[in-house]
N, C-alpha and C positions, 0 to 999 in steps of 0.2 A: 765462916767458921769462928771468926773472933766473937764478931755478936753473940753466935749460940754459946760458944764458951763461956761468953760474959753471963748470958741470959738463959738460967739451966730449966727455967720454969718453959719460954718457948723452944729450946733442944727438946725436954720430953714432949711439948705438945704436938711437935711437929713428929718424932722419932712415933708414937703412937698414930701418927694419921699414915707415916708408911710402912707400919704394921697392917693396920685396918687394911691399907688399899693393897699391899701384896704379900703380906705376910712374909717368910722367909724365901720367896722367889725372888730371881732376877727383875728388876725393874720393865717397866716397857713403856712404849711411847704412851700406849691409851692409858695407863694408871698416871704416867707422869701428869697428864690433863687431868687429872684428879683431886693432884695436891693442893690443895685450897690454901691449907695453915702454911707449906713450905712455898708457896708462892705471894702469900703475905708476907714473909719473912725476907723472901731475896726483893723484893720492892720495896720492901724498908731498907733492906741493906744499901740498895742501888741509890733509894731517895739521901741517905747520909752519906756514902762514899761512892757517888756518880763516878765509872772508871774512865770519862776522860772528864775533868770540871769545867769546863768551857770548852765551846766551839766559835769560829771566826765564822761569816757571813759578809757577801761582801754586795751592794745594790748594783743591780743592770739597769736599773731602771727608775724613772722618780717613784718612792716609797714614801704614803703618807703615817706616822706612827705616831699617832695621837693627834697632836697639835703641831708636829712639826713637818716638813716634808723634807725627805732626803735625799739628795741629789744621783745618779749614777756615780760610782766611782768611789762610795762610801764602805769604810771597812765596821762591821758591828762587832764586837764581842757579845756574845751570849754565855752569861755566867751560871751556870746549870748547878753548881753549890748554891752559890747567893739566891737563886728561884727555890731550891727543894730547902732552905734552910732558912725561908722569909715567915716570920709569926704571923703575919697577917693572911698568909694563904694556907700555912700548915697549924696553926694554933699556938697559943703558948708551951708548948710542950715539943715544941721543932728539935730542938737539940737532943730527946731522947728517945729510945731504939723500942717504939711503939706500935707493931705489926699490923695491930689492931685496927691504925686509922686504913689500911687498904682491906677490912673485911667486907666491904661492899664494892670493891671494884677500883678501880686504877679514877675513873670517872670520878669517884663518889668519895677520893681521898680529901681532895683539897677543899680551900672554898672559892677555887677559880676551873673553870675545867682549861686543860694544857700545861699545869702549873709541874707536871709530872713528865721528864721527858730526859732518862736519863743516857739514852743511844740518842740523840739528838728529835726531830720531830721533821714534818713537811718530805716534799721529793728527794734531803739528804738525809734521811735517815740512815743509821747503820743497817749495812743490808745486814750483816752477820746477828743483829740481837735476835732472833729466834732459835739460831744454833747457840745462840751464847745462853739462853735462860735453859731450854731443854737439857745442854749439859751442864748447867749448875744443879737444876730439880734432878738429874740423873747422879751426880755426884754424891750432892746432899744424902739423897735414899738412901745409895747405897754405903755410905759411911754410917749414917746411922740406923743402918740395920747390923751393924758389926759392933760399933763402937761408943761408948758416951767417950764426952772427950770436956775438959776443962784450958785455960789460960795457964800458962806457966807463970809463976811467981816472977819471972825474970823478964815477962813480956814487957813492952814499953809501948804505949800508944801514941804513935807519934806517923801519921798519914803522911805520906807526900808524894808531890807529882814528878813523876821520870815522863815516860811514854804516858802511859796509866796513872789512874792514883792504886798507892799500894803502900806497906806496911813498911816506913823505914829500915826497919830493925830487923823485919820477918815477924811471922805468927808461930811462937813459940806455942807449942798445945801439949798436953798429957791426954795419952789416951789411953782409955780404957777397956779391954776389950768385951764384947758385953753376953 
C-alpha cells in the first residue's frame, strides 16, 4: 500500500488490470491468477521490503560453497535484503520500486536465477507464502476496486525489523473513495 501510494502511475495500472479481470465483482481465486501487473508489483514490494530479511541455516553436513568447504555444525546467515538489494544481480536501479523488472517472471528478474527468494528457498521454505500472496493479490483487488488512496503528509519512511519487517511509524494513507 505504501509503494502504490507513493507510485500512483502503478496504483492506476494495476487498479485497471482488476477492473479488466472482474469488473465490479467480488474477486476469486481464478481472476486472482490473472493479475499479472498486481503480481509484478507485490514481488517488487517483497524484493525491497522481504518480510523476514534474513534467515539462519545451520550445516549437517560437510558443505562445499564455492572455494570453501564447511564443516557440520556451521551456523550461515542468509541475508535476503543484501541479495534482493545487490546492483550486480538487480541492476543499477536496485534501490527503486521498478515492477517492471518482474514482467517476464520471477525467473527472468535478476541476472542470476535464485537471486529472488523472499519466503526463504530449498526444503525450508515458508510453507504459508502461497496463502500469503493470494491474500495480498485478494486484498490489493479488492481495495482498489473501492478506493484510490495516497501517503499522508505525516507518513515517515523508516522500515524496521520486530518479528517482520514493517513500517515503524505505521502506514499513514488517505483514501479516497472511488
Amino acid at each position: 500500500m505504501v509503494m502504490l501510494g507513493t507510485h500512483q502511475n502503478w496504483q492506476e495500472r494495476a487498479r485497471e488490470e482488476v477492473f479488466q479481470v472482474f469488473g465490479n465483482n467480488k474477486p476469486d481465486l481464478e481472476g486472482l491468477n490473472h493479475l499479472k501487473v498486481v503480481t509484478m508489483i507485490l514481488n517488487e514490494v517483497l524484493r525491497l521490503y522481504p518480510p523476514v530479511p534474513a534467515v539462519v541455516r545451520k550445516t549437517h553436513e560437510n558443505k562445499k560453497l564455492g572455494d570453501i568447504t564447511l564443516p557440520p555444525g556451521v551456523e550461515l546467515v542468509l541475508h535476503i535484503t543484501l541479495v534482493h538489494h545487490d546492483t550486480e544481480l538487480w541492476g543499477d536501479d536496485v534501490k527503486e520500486f521498478n515492477p517492471e523488472r518482474f514482467s517476464q517472471g520471477i525467473a527472468n528478474a535478476a541476472k542470476k536465477s535464485n537471486s529472488f527468494f523472499p519466503f526463504s528457498s530449498g526444503p525450508r521454505i515458508c510453507i504459508g507464502q502461497n496463502l500469503a500472496i493470494t491474500e495480498a493479490k485478494l486484498a490489493v483487488a479488492v481495495i482498489l476496486q473501492s478506493f484510490s488512496f495516497e501517503l499522508s503528509p505525516s507518513y515517515a519512511h523508516e522500515p524496521f525489523f520486530r518479528l517482520t519487517l514493517q513500517p515503524q511509524f505505521g502506514a499513514k494513507m488517505i483514501l479516497h473513495r472511488i
